[in-house]
N, C-alpha and C positions, 0 to 999 in steps of 0.2 A: 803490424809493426814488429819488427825482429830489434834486435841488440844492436845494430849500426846504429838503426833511428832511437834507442834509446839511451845510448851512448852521446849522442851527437842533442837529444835534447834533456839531455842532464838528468835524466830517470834513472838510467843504470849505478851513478854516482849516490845518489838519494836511497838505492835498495842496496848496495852497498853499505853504506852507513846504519842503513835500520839494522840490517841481517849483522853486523860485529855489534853492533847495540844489546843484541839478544845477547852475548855471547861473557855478558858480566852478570847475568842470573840464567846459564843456557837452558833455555828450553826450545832448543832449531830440533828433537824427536819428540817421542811419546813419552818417555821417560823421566823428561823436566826434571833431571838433576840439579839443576840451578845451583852450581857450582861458577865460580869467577874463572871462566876459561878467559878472558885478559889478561887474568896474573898467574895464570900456567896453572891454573888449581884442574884437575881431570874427574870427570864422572865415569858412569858404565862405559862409554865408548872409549875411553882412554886419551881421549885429542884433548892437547892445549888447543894455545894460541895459534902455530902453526904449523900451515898442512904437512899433514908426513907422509910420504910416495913411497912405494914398494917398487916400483917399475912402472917407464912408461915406453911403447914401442907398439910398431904397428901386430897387429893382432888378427889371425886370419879362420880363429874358431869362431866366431857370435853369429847368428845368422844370416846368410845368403844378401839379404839388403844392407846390411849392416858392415859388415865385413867387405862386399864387393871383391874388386879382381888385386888391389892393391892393398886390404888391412884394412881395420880400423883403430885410430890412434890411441887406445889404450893408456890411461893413467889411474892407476892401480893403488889405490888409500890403504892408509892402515888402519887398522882397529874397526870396529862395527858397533850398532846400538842393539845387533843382536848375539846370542851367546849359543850358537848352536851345538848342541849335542855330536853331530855327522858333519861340521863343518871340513869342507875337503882342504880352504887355506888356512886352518886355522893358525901357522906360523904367523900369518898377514895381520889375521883379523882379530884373534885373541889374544896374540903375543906379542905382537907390536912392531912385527920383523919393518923394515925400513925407515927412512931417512927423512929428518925435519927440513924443510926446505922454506925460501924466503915464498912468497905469493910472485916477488920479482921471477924468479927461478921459476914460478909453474909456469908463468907469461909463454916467458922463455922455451921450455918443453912444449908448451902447445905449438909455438912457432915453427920448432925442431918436427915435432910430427906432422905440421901442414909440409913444410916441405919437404920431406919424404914423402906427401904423396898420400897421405891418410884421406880416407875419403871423412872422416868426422873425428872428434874429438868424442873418444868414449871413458867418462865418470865414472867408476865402479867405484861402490861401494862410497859415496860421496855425502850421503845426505849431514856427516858431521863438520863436514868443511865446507858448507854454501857459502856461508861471510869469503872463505879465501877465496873459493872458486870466482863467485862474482869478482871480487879486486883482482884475481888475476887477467879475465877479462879485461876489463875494463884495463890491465896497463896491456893487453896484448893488443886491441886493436887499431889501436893509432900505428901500431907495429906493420899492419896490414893483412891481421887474421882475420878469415870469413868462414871458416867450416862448421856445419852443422852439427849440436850439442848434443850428443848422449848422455840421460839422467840412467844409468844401472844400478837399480840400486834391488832390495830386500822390501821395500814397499812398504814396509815402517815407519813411514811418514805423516807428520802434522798437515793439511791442508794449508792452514796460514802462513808456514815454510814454504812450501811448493808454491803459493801466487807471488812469490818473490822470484821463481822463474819463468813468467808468462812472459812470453816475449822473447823468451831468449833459449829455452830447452825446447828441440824442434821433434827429438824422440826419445819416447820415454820408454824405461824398458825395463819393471818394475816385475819384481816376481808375485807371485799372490801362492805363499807355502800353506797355509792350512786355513781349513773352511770352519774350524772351532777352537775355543780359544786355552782347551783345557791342553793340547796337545802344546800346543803354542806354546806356552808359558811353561809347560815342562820342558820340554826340548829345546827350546828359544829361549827363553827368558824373554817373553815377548806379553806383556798385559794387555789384552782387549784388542791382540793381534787380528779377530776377525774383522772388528767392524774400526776398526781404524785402516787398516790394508785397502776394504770396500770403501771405503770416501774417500780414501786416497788416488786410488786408481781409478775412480769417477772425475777425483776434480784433472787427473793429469788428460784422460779423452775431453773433459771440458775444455782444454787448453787448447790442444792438440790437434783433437779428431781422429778418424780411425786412419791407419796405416798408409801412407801417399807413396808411390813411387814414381821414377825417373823413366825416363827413357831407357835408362841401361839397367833400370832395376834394382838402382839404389833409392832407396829410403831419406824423402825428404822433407818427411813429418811424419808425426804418428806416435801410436801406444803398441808394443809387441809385448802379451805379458807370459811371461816365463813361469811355466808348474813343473816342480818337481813330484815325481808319484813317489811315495814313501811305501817303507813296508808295512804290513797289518794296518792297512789305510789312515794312517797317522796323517794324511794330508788331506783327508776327506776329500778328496779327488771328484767325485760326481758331483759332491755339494758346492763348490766351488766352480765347474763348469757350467750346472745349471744357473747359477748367480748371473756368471758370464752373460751367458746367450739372453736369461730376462731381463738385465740390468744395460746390458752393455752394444748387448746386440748381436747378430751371429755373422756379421762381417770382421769380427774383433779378430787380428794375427795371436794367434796364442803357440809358443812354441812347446809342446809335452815332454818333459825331458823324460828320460831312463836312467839317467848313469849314474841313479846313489848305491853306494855301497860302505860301509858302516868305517868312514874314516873318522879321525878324532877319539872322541868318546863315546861312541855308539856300539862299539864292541863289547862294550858295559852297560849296555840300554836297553832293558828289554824292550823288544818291540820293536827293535831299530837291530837289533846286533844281527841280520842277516842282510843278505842283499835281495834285493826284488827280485821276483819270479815272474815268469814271461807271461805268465796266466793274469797276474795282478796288473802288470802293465799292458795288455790286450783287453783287457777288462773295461781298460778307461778311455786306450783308444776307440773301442766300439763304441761307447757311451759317447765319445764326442762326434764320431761317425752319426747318429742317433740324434742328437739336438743340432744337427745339420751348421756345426761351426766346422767350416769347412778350409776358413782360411789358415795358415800357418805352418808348421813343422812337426812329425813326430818322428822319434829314433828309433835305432835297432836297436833294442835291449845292451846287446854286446857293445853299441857302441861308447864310446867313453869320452864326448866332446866337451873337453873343460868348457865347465859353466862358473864364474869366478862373480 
């Protein structure tokens, strides 16, 4: 069952409703601020009532399935339910850079990137506006939207939030940043970031499944999950790949990133205030070389492919 057939048999209206339900004591993350976001009151993430976009446009950095030969449509949130030290948007994400918009107007922008040509509609940074996301669904497809949903998120996520998109996020693309939760919660502001990330990123392959492609090579279901290797191994990198491969499987698309280098406040962080050394990141590709998880992507050190 996809979002047409849920739409069309009153389901997607019904999780609708539940998901702005939550949203008068919110608890849609981990954090259960339970602050009245129907009366504009804001918690850690900074979101009211409604979604606030930074930019939306086709987008031709995410990876190879993802992105395709035409972009992928990109709609870019503001604020996060995390607080990172090295955040490279933090204009977006901590400061609140962009524009409050009706859920009519997200319809709308989805519609705007279908026809340019977007091969999917990609959610960054999304998990504080599910209640909009869904209603703007739900006014966009009588519209005659049909592209494939990117959930991008930090991987932050409640379980019983995410089965509010079964059925309707076809790829999910969740990062898993550290393997302990002491680092986390220093650098993140992230509590019990290990084993809430691990059930998250379980229940989204329970949805899912591992990585489906097309004929041409695009991405038409699946889980792609994004690590970044930190420095003085603050992301616990091996401990989080071997989780991988026993938990998940060693057909799992994982892409390795390389391109942190100490933006934000990390230049005041010990332990974070340099950039990676090619030795630290060949460390980890070997090590994935080794538990024979063979699917996915790793970078040149040098390279510097916004990951947002």
């Amino acid at each position: 069952m996809n979002y047409i057939d849920l739409y069309h048999s009153g389901e997607l209206l019904k999780r609708v409703k539940r998901a702005y339900a939550r949203l008068s004591s919110c608890d849609l993350c981990p954090h259960n601020c339970g602050v009245n976001r129907l009366k504009g009151e804001q918690g850690i993430c900074r979101a009211g009532l409604l979604p606030k976009v930074a930019s939306s446009n086709l987008h031709r950095g995410e990876e190879p399935p993802i992105s395709g030969t035409h972009g992928s449509g990109t709609i870019f949130f503001s604020g996060c339910s995390l607080s990172c030290r090295f955040c490279q948007n933090f204009p977006i994400s901590q400061m609140g850079n962009g524009e409050e918009i009706s859920t009519r107007l997200l319809a709308k922008r989805m519609l705007q990137l279908q026809r340019r040509k977007a091969h999917n509609i990609n959610f960054v940074t999304p998990t504080h506006f599910l209640p909009q996301i869904l209603a703007a669904l739900w006014l966009a497809i009588p519209e005659g939207f049909k592209l494939p949903l990117v959930w991008n998120s930090s991987g932050y996520e409640k379980v019983d939030a995410l089965q509010l998109l079964e059925g309707i996020v076809a790829i999910y693309l969740p990062d898993m940043k550290y393997a302990e939760n002491e680092p986390a919660m220093a650098i993140s502001s992230a509590p019990g970031y290990r084993e809430v990330n691990r059930r998250a990123v379980a229940e989204m392959l329970r949805q899912v499944g591992q990585l489906q492609l097309d004929s041409d090579g695009l991405a038409t279901q699946g889980v792609i999950i994004r690590h970044l290797v930190l420095p003085d191994g603050n992301s616990g990198s091996r401990n989080t790949l071997l989780w991988i491969a026993e938990n998940l499987g060693r057909d799992t698309h994982i892409a390795l990133m390389s391109q942190y280098f100490p933006a934000h406040l990390a230049g005041k962080t010990e332990g974070l205030n340099r950039p990676l050394t090619h030795d630290e990141y060949d460390a980890v590709v070997e090590y994935l070389d080794e538990l024979g998880l063979e699917y996915g992507w790793v970078q040149e050190l040098d390279e510097q492919r916004g990951h947002i």
